[in-house]
C-alpha positions as CSV (number, residue, x, y, z in Angstrom):
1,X,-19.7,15.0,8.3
2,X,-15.8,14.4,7.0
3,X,-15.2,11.1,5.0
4,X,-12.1,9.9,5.1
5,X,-11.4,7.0,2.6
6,X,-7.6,5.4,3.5
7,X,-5.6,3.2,1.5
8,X,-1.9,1.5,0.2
9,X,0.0,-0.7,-1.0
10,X,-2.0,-0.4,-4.7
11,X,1.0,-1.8,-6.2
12,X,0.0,-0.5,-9.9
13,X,-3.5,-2.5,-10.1
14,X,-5.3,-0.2,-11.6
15,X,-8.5,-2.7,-11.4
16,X,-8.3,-2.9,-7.7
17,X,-8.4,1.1,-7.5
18,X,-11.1,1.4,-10.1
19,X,-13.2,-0.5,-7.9
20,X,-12.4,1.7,-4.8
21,X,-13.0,4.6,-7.0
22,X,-16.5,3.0,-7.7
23,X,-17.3,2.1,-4.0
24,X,-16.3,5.5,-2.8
25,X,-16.8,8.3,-5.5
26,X,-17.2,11.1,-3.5
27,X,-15.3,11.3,-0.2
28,X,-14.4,14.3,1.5
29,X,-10.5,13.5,2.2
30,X,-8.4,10.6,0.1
31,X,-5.3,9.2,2.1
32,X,-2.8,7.4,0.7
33,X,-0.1,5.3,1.9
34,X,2.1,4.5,0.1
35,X,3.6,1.8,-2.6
36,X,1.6,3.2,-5.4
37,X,4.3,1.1,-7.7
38,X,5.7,-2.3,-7.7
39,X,4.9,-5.8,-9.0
40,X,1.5,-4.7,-10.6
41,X,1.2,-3.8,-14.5
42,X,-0.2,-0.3,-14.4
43,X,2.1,2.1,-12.5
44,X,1.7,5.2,-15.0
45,X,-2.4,4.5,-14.6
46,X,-2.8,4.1,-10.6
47,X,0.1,7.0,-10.2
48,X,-2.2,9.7,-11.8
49,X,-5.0,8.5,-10.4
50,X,-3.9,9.2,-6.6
51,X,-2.2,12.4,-7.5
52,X,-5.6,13.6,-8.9
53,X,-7.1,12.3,-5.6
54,X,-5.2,11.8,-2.9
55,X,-4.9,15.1,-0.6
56,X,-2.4,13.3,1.6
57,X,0.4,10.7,0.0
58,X,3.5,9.1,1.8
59,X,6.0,7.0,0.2
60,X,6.4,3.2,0.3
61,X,9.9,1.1,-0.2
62,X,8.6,0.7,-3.4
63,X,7.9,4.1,-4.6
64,X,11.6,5.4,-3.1
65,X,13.1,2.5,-5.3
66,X,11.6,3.3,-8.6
67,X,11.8,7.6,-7.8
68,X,15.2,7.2,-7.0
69,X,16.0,5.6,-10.5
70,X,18.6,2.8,-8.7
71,X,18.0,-0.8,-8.4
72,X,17.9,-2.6,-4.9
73,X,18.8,-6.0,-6.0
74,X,20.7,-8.2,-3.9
75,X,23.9,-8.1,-5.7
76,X,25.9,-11.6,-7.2
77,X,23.5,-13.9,-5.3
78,X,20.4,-12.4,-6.6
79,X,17.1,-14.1,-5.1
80,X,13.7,-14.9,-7.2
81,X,12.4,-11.9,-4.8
82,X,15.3,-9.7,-5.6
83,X,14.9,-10.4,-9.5
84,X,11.3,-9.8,-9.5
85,X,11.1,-6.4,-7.8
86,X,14.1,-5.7,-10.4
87,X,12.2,-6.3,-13.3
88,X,8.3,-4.4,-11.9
89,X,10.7,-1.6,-10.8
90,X,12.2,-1.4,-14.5
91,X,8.8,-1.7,-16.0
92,X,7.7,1.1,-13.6
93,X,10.5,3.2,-14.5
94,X,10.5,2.6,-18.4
95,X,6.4,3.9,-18.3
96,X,6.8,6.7,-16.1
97,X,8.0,10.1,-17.4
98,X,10.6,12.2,-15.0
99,X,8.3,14.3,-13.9
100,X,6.5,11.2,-12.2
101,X,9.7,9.3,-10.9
102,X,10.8,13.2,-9.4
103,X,7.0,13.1,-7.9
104,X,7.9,9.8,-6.1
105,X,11.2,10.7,-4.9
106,X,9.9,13.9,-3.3
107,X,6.9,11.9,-1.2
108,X,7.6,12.3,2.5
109,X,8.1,8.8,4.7
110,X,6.2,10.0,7.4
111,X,3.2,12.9,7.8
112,X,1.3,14.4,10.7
113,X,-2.2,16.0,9.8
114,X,-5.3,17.1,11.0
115,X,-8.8,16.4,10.3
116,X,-11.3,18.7,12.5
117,X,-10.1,17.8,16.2
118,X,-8.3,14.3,15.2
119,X,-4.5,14.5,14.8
120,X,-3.1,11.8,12.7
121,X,-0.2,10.1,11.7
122,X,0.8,8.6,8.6
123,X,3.7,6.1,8.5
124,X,5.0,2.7,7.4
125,X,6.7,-0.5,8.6
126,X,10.3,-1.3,7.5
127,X,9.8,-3.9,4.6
128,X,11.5,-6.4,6.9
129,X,9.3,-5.3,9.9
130,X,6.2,-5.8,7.5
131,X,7.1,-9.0,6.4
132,X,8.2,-10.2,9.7
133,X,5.0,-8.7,11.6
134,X,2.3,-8.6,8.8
135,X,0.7,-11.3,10.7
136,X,1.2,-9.9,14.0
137,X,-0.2,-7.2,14.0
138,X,-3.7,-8.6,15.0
139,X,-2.5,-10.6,17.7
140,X,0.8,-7.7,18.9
141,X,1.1,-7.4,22.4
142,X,0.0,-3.7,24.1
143,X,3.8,-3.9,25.5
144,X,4.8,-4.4,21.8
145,X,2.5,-1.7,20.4
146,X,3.6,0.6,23.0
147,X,7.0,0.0,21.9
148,X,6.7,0.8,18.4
149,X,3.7,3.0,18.6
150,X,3.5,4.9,22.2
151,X,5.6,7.4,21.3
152,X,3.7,8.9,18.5
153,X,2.0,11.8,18.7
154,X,-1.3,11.5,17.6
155,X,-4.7,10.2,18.1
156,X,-4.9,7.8,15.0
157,X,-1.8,6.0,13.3
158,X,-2.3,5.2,10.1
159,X,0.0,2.1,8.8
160,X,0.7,1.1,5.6
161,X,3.4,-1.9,4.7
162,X,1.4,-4.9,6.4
163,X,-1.0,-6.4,3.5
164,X,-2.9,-7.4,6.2
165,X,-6.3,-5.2,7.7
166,X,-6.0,-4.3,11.2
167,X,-7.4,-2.1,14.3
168,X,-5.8,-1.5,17.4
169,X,-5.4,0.7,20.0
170,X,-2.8,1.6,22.5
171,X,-2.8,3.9,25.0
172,X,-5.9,5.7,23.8
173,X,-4.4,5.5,20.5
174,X,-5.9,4.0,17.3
175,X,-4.0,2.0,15.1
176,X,-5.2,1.8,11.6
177,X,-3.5,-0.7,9.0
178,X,-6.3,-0.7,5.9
179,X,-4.2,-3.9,4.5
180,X,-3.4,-3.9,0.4
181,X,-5.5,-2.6,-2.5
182,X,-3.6,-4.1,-5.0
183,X,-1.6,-7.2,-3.3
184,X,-3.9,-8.4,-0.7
185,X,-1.8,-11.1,2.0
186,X,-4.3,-12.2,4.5
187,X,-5.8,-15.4,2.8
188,X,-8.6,-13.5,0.6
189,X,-8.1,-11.9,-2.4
190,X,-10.7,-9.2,-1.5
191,X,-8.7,-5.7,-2.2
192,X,-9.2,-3.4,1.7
193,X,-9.5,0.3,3.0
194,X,-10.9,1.9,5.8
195,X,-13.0,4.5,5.9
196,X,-12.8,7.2,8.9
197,X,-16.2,9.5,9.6
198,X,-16.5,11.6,12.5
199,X,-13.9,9.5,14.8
200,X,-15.4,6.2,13.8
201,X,-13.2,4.1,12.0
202,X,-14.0,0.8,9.6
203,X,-12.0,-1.5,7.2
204,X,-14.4,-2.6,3.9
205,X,-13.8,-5.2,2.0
206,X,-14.0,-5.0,-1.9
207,X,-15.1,-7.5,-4.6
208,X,-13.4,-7.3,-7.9
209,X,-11.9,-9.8,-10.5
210,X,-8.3,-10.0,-10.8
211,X,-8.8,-11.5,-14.2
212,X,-7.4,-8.3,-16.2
213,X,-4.8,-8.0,-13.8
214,X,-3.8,-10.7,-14.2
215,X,-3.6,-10.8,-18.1
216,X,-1.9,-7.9,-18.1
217,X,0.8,-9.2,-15.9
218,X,1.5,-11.4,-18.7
219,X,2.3,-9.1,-21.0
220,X,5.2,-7.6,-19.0
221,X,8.6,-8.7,-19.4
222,X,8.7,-10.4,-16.4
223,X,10.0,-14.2,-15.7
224,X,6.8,-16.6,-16.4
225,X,7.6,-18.3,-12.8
226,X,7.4,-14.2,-11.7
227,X,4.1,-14.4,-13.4
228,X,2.7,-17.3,-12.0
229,X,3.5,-16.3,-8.4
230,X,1.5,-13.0,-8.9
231,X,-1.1,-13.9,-9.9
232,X,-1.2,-16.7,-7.5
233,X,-1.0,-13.6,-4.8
234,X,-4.1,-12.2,-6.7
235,X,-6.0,-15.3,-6.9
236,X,-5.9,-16.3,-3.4
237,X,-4.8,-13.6,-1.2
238,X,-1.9,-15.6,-0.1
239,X,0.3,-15.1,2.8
240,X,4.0,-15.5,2.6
């Protein structure tokens, strides 16, 4: 029977993939979607490790940002946000060769595969849409799912963006969001993916400790109040 093992938004913790590596060493298909990069300390690390893995990788916002070698920031009036995805995109960018930022620019936004007789469909929410519906999600209206999801053509969606694990279904559709591995947002700091066998689908939870993470988050040359808001994030799962 086909394993599927899903995941995204790893957001360079390399700790938080070790331990999906250890949980799932053998599956028949890896998935990734997306944000490989960003805020974490080990872009270089959790990079080679999906591109060894993954059969299947979309980009996130983040990824696009640090392939395309520009900075995003938000200009004279720069926010804490703006400054702190400046400074993990840079870090990103100074540790990773060409080749990889090229492999990062080149990662489609959106993919359609299929596993035996399951079509799926790999995308991602807007960064505004994810931060603006990461809590949603759970609770969305079928009128709302049907709006952003109906016309899709396939029989599983897979979502990345929302840091927050979720299942739906729409229309005899299945909506799969398998939350962060390396930036979990839904009030536990437990790192999820879900795991698709033979049409049945399931989110797991993993335990790990952030504690090297977080030291190594330390080390970068990133704002200490950048610092401390990270690894609050990792501590506690927090929303925002």
């Amino acid at each position: 029977m086909t394993r599927a093992v899903i995941f995204g938004d790893t957001h360079a913790n390399w700790e938080a993939l070790l331990a999906l590596q250890q949980a799932e060493p053998s599956p028949d298909v890896v998935i990734c979607l997306g944000d490989m990069v960003g805020y974490g300390p080990d872009p270089k690390r959790c990079l080679d490790a999906v591109r060894d893995s993954a059969a299947y990788v979309i980009a996130g916002w983040h990824d696009r940002a640090v392939g395309a070698l520009t900075l995003t920031g938000g200009g004279n009036a720069r926010s804490s946000t703006d400054e702190l995805l400046e400074a993990t995109w840079s870090h990103a960018r100074s540790v990773l060769p060409l080749e990889d930022r090229q492999y990062l620019a080149s990662l489609p936004a959106e993919l359609s595969l299929v596993i035996g007789a399951t079509r799926f469909y790999l995308t991602r929410l807007t960064p505004d849409d994810a931060q603006a519906e990461t809590a949603m999600l759970i609770t969305m209206s079928q009128a709302r799912l049907r709006e952003r999801f109906g016309h899709l053509d396939a029989d599983v969606i897979l979502l990345g963006g929302p840091h927050v694990p979720a299942l739906r279904q729409v229309d005899g559709r299945l909506i799969v969001c398998p939350g962060s591995l390396g930036l979990p947002r839904y009030g536990v700091p437990d790192p999820t993916f879900a795991a698709w066998q033979e049409g049945r689908v399931q989110i797991h939870h993993l335990h790990y400790h952030p504690s090297d993470t977080i030291r190594k988050l330390s080390l970068l040359p990133l704002a200490p109040e950048h610092v401390l808001h990270l690894e609050s994030i990792l501590r506690t799962g927090g929303l925002e």
